[in-house]
N, C-alpha and C positions, 0 to 999 in steps of 0.2 A: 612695178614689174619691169624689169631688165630685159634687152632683146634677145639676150642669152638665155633666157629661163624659159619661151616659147620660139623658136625662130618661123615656126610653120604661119601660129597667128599675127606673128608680126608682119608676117609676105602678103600673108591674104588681107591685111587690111591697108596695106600701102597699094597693095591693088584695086582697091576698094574707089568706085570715085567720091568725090566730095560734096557734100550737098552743098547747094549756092543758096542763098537767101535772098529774096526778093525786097529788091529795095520799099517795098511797099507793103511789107511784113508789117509793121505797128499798125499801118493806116487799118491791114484788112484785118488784124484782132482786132480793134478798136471798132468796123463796122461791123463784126459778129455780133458785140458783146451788145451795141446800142440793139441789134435787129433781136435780142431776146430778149433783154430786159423791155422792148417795146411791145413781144409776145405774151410777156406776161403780165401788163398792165391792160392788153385787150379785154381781159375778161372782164376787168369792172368797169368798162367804157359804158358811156350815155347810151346807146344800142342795145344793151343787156340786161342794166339796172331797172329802167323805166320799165317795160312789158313785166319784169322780175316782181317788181313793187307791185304793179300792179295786180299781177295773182296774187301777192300776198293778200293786200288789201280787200281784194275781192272774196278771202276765203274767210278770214277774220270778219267780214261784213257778215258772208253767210253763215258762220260759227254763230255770231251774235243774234243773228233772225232769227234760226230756229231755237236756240237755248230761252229769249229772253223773247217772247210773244209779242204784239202790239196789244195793247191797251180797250182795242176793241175786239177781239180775240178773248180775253178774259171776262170769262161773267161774272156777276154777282152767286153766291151760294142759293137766295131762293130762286135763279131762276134756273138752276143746275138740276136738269131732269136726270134721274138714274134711269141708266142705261137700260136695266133689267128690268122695272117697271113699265120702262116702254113698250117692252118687246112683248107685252104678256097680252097674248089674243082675250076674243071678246067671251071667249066658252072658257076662260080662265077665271072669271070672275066670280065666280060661283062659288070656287074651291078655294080661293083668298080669303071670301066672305067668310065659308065652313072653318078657315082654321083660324080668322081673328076671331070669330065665335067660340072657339074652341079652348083660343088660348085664356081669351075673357072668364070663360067657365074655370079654365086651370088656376085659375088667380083666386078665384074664390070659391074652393075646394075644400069642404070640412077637415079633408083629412089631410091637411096640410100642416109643418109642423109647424110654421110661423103664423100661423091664425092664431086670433085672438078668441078665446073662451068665453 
């Protein structure tokens, strides 16, 4: 661009002052750039990581305790009491009695068709 082609913006920027540069321009990029790149390696510092690991570990520990039982926690099948039979009062007994008698008799049922002749 020729000074003939705008003479207005040519006036207003010889008006204009000049920036000066600070002979210690490199020095202060160069301590910006170290003071974030130093920000951003804070996050994985020794302060962080350890407490970090440690909840992990601690969740993984108790992931594993409750999924996978201790060994004295597990019973044997016969000594595996059903739930339901436990629960069955003493005025129950009677009407367990009446329908294993019942089913007894069903079993052997003239009029059944798998009886034998």
């Amino acid at each position: 661009m020729k000074r003939e082609d705008d003479e207005q913006l040519w006036d207003l920027l010889g008006r204009a002052s000049k920036a000066e540069v600070s002979p210690f321009f490199a020095r202060n990029v160069l301590r910006q750039i170290r003071q974030k790149q130093s920000e951003a390696g804070r996050w994985f510092s020794w302060r962080r990581l350890v407490p970090a690991s440690a909840v992990a570990v601690a969740m993984v520990a108790t992931f594993l305790f409750v999924r996978h039982p201790s060994p004295q926690e597990q019973t044997s099948p016969e000594s595996q009491v059903d739930p339901v039979i436990a629960q069955i009062d003493t005025q129950d007994y009677e009407v367990v009695a009446d329908l294993d008698n019942l089913l007894d008799s069903d079993d052997n049922s003239p009029w059944d068709d798998n009886s034998s002749l």
